[in-house]
N, C-alpha and C positions, 0 to 999 in steps of 0.2 A: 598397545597398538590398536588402530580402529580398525575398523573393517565397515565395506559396505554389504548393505542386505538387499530382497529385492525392494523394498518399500522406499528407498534410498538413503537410510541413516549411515551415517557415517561413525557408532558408536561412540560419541566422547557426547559429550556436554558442554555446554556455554554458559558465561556468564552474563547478567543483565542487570542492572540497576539504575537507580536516579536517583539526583541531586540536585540542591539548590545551595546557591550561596551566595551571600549579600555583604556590598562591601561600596566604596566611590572610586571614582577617576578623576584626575584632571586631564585637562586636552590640552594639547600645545596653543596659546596663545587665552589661555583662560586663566582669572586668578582664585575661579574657587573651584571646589570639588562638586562633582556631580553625581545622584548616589548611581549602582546599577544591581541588576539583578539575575544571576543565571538560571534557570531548572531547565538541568540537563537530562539524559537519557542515554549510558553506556551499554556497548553489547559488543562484546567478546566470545571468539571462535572456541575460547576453552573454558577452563577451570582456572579463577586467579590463583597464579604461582608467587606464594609468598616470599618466595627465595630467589625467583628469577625474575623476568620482568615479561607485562601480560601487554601484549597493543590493544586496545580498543578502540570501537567505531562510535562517538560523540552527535547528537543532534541535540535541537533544544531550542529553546527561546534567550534571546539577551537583550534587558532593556536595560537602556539609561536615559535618564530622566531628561524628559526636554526635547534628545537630541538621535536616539537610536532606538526602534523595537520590532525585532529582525525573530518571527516565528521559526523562521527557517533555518537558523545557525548549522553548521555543522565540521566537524572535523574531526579531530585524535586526541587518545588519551592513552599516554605512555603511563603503567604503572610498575613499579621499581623498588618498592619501601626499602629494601633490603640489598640490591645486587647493585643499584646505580643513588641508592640515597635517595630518589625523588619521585615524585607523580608530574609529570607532565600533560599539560593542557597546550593544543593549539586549536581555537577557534574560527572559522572563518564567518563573516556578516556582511550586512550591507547595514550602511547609514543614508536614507535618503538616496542617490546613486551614487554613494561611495561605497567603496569594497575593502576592507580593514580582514585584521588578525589579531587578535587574543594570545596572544604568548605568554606561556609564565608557569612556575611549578612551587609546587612545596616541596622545601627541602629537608628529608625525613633525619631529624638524629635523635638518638636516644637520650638526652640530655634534656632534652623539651620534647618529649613524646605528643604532649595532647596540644598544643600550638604548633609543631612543626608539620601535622598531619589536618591543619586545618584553616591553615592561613594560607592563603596564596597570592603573594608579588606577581605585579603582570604588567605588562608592556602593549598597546596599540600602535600596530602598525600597518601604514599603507602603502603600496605600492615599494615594503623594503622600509620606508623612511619613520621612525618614532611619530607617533602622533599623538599618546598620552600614555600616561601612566597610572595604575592603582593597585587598589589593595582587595580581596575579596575573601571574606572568611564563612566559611562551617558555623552556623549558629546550632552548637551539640543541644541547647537546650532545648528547644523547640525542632529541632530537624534534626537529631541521631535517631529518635522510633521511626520515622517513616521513614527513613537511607537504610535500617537493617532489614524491616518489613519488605522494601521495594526486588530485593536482593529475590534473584531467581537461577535456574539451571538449567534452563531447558536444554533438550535434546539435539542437536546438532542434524540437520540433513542437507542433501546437496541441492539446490535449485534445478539443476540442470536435467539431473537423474527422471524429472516429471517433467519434462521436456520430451520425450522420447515416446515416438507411438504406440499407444496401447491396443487399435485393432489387430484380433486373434483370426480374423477371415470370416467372421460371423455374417450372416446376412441381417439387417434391421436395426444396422447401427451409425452414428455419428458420431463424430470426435471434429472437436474445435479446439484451435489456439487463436486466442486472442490477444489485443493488447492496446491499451488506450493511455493518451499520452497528454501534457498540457505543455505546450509550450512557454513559463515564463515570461521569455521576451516579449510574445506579441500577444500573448491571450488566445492563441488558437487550439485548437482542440484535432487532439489525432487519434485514427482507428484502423486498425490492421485488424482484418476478421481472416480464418485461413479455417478451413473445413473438407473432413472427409467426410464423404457419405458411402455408403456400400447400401441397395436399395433392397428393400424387403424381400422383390421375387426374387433373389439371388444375381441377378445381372453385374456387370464388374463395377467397382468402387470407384468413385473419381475425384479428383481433388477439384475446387475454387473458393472462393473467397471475394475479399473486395478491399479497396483502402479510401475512406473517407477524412477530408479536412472542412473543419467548421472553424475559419476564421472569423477572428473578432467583429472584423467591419465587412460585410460582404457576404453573400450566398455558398450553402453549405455546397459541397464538391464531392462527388465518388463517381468511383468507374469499378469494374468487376474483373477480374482475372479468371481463365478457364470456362468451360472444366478443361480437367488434363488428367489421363489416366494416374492411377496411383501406384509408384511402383515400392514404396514401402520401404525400409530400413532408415537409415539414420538417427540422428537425434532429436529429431521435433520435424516440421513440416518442410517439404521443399516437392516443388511442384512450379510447372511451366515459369520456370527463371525466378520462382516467389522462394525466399529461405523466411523459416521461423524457427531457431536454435537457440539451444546457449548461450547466451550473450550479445546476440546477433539478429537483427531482421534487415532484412533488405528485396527489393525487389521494382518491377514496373508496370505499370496498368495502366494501359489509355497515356491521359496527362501526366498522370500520377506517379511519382518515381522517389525510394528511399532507401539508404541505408543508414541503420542507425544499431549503434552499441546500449547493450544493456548490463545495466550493473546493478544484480540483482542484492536487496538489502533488507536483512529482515527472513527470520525462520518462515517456512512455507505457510499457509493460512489455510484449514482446511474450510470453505465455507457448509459445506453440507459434511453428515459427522464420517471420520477418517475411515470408518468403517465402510463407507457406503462407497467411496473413493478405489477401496481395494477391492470389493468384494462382487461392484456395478449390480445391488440386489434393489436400489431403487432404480427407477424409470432413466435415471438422469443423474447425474453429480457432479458437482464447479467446485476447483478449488485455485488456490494462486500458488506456484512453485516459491514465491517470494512477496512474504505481503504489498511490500513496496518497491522502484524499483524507481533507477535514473537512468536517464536518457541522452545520448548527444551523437550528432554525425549530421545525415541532410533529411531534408522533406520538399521534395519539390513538386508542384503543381501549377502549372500553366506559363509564366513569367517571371513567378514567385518561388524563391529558395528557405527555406528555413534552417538554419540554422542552432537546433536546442544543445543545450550547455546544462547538464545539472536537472534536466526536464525530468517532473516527476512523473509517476503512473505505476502501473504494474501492466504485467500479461497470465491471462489467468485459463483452463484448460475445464474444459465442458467434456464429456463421456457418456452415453445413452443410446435411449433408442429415437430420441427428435423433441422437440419441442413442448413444452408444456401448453395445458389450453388457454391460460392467462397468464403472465409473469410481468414481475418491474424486478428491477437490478436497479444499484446502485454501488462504485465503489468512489467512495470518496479521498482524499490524501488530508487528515489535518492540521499538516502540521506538526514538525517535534519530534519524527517517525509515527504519528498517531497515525490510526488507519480505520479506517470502518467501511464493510463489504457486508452487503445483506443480498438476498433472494427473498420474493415472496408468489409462488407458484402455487396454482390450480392441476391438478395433474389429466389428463387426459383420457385414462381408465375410466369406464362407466363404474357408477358409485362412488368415486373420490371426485370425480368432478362439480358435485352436489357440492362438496367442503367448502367450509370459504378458506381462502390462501394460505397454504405452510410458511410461514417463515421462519428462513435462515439466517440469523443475523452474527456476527464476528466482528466488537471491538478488540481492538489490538491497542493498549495504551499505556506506554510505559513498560512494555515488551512484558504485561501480562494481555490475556484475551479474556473476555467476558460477554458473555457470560461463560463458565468455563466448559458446561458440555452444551454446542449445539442443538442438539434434541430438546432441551430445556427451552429456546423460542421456539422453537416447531412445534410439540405437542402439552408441554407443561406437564404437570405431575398428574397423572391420571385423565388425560385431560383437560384441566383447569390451569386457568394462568398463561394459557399460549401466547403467543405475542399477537397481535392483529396488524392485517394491513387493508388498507380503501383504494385499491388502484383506479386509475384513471387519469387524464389528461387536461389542464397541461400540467395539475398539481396530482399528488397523490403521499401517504402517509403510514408510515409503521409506528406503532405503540406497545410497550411491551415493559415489565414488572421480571427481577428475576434477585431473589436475594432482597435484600435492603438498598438495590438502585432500582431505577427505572430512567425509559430514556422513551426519546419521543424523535422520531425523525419525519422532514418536512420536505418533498424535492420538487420541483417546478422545471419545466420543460418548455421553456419557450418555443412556439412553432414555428419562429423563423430561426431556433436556432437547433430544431431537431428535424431528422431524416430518414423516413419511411423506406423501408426495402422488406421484400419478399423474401419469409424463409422456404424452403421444400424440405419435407420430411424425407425418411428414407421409404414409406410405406406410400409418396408420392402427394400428401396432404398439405395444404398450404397454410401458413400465417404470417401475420404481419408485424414487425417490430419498430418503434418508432424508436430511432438513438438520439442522445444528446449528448457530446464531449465539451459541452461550454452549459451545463445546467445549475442552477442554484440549488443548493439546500441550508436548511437547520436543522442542527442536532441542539437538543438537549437535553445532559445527565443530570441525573438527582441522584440525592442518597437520603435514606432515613435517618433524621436525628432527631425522634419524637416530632417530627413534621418532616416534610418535602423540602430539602433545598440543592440549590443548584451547584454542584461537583463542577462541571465541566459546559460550556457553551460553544459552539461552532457554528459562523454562518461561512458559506463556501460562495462566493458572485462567479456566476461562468468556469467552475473549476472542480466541477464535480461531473462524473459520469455519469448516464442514469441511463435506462431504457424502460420503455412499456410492451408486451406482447399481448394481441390477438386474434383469433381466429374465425 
C-alpha cells in the first residue's frame, strides 16, 4: 500500500526506460519500402508487473526516411508478456501536416522467446484509414546493453502535493508559481507569473501577479492583476478571480483572459538541491512539481483566441526571502520528454555577492537527470570544477564539466522579443527582469572517449524560455 508523506511521495516506484528499434514501411500507394527509426522513452506509474500488464507513458522521435521526422512522438505502451501475450505500442506523429498512428505489438509466446519479444508488426494509420504497413525489430546486438542500463525506478511523487502554499505567516518572505507555455500552433509564447509577498516590517501579505503573451509576429503583451489580500488555504494560488492549481490555471487581467488544463508529465525536478526545497536554509529555491508538462484550453488577448492542443511547458514554484542580485533562468522543452532548467544566481547577502554566479543546472534525459546531485554545478568538489555562467544581454552562457560529460549552453533574448517588468522584494527593494517565452538557445553535450565528442545537440528557435535579473 502507498502512502503519502509531507514531502509528497507517494511511496511506490516507477519505472523508466528507453528504446530504439529499426525496421521499414511501405505507404499505401508506394512500391518500395522505406527504412524508419524509433528511440523511444517509457515511464510508468509503478513497478513492471511481469505477470499482470504495466500501461506506460511513450515519447520519442520517429523518423522515416524521405518522408516523416516527428521529435515530438508520443503515446502508450501496454506491457502484458504474460497476462495478455503482448506489448503494445500506439504512437501518435505528424508527417509534414499529416497526423498518423503507429499501431502494432509483439506477440509474446514461449516458443520463439527472443523473436517474439523483439519484432514488432505495425500498421500506420490516419484519420482511422491504413496508410502503411511495416515491420520494426530490437537490434539485441547492438542495443540490448544500453535498453537494460537505460532501466530506472525512480521514486513516485504527486505534482500537485507542491502545488500547495508553503507560507507559515513569516514576515520577509515570497512565494511564486509560475508557468510558461509555447504554443505549437502559432509560435507564441505564454507566461502566468502569480506571487505572494508578506513584507519584511510585518504588514499583511498580498497576492499579484501578471500574464504575458509574446506572439510570433507582433509586440509582446501584459497587463498585471492585484494586489488582493491573501487569504491562504487551498491548493496553489487563487487570488482576485486568478486560480493557479492542480491541473488548472485560469484567470483575467486587463485584455488578458485564460483557462487552461495541465497535464502534468514527468517526476518533479528539483532545480536547486531537494534539501534546500524543504528545509528554505538558502535565501531562495525553484523547483518544478513536473519536469514537463502539456497544455490546452484558451488564451485570449485583445481579438485574438488561442487555442493550444498538446502545448508544451512546465509551471515551476520559487520560495524565499526576494530576488537574487543578478540571475538568468532558462527552462527549455527538448524534445522526447528531454528537459533542461538551469539557475544561475548572484545572491544578495554582503560577501556572497562578490561570487561570481551559482549555478544550478538539471538535465532530465531519458528520465535520468544529470548531473546527478545538483551541488555538483553549484560549487564542484571543494570548490573546483563549478559550472560557470557570463550573464548578460541579449546572449548570455553556462559552461560546466561533471563526470565524463560536459555541456555548454547558449540563450539569446531578442529584444523585440523580450519584456522588462519590475520585481518588488518584500524588504521593499527593487529589480528588474527581462523575460523572453520565444528565446533561442544551444545546448551542447559531450562525453569523454579519450577526446571530446558530441552525445547530444539542441538548437531551440523561439521556443525556449529564458529570463535575465538586475538590480
Amino acid at each position: 500500500m502507498s502512502r503519502r508523506t509531507p514531502e509528497g511521495f507517494l511511496g511506490t516506484r516507477g519505472t523508466a526506460f528507453r528504446e530504439t528499434m529499426l525496421g521499414t514501411v511501405r505507404l499505401g500507394g508506394e512500391d518500395r519500402a522505406r527504412p524508419v527509426r524509433l528511440d523511444l522513452s517509457a515511464t510508468a506509474d509503478r513497478v513492471l508487473r511481469l505477470r499482470g500488464t504495466t500501461d506506460a507513458r511513450i515519447t520519442g522521435r520517429i523518423r522515416i526516411a524521405g518522408w516523416a521526422d516527428d521529435p515530438r512522438a508520443e503515446g502508450e505502451l501496454e506491457i502484458s508478456p504474460l497476462a495478455r501475450r503482448r506489448i503494445r505500442y500506439r504512437i501518435s506523429f505528424t508527417a509534414g501536416d499529416r497526423r498518423l498512428t503507429l499501431d502494432g505489438w509483439k506477440s509474446v509466446t514461449p516458443r520463439r522467446p527472443l523473436t517474439s519479444m523483439t519484432v514488432l508488426p505495425f500498421t500506420l494509420y490516419e484519420e482511422g484509414v491504413p496508410a502503411g504497413e511495416g515491420t520494426l525489430r530490437f537490434p539485441v546486438t547492438t542495443g540490448l546493453a544500453p535498453f537494460l542500463a537505460s532501466f530506472r525506478f525512480p521514486r513516485q511523487e504527486d505534482p500537485g502535493s507542491h502545488m500547495a502554499p508553503r507560507w507559515n505567516g513569516e514576515p520577509g518572505r515570497t512565494e511564486v508559481w509560475y508557468t510558461t507555455v509555447t504554443d505549437p500552433a502559432t509560435g507564441t509564447g505564454l507566461w502566468l507569473h502569480h506571487e505572494l509577498t508578506a513584507p519584511t516590517d510585518g504588514s499583511e501579505a498580498f497576492a499579484h501577479g501578471w500574464a504575458a503573451v509574446f506572439p510570433k509576429d507582433g509586440p509582446v503583451r501584459h497587463t498585471r492583476f492585484g494586489p488582493a489580500k491573501w487569504t491562504g488555504g487551498g491548493d496553489g494560488f487563487t487570488a482576485d478571480g486568478v486560480l493557479a492549481g492542480p491541473g488548472r490555471l485560469s484567470g483575467s487581467a486587463g485584455a488578458l483572459r485564460w483557462d487552461l488544463a495541465e497535464q502534468a508529465d514527468g517526476a518533479p525536478l528539483f532545480t536547486f538541491p531537494r534539501w534546500s526545497w524543504r528545509r528554505s536554509l538558502l535565501p531562495a529555491a525553484q523547483m518544478l512539481p513536473a519536469a514537463r508538462a502539456t497544455y490546452a484550453g484558451t488564451f485570449g488577448y485583445e481579438n485574438t483566441t488561442l487555442t493550444p492542443a498538446g502545448a508544451p511547458g512546465a509551471s515551476a514554484r520559487i520560495y524565499g526571502h526576494g530576488n537574487a542580485h543578478r540571475w538568468a533562468w532558462l527552462h527549455a522543452d527538448l524534445g522526447s520528454g528531454d528537459v533542461l532548467e538551469l539557475v544561475a544566481a548572484v545572491s544578495t547577502r554582503p560577501g556572497l555577492r562578490r561570487l561570481p554566479p551559482l549555478v544550478f543546472l538539471r538535465l532530465r534525459r531519458g528520465g535520468r537527470t544529470w548531473p546527478r546531485r545538483v551541488e555538483r554545478t553549484a560549487v564542484g568538489w571543494a570548490g573546483l570544477g563549478r559550472f560557470r555562467a557570463a550573464i548578460g544581454l541579449p546572449a548570455w552562457t553556462v559552461t560546466g564539466r561533471a563526470g565524463l560529460r560536459r555541456i555548454r549552453v547558449e540563450v539569446t533574448q531578442p529584444e523585440e522579443r523580450t519584456l522588462a517588468l519590475e520585481y518588488t522584494d518584500p524588504d521593499g527593494s527593487h529589480s528588474t527582469c527581462r523575460n523572453s517565452e520565444r528565446a533561442d538557445a544551444h545546448v551542447l553535450l559531450e562525453r569523454w572517449w579519450g577526446g571530446w565528442r558530441t552525445e547530444a545537440e539542441w538548437t531551440l528557435t523561439g521556443t525556449a524560455h529564458a529570463e535575465v535579473g538586475t538590480r
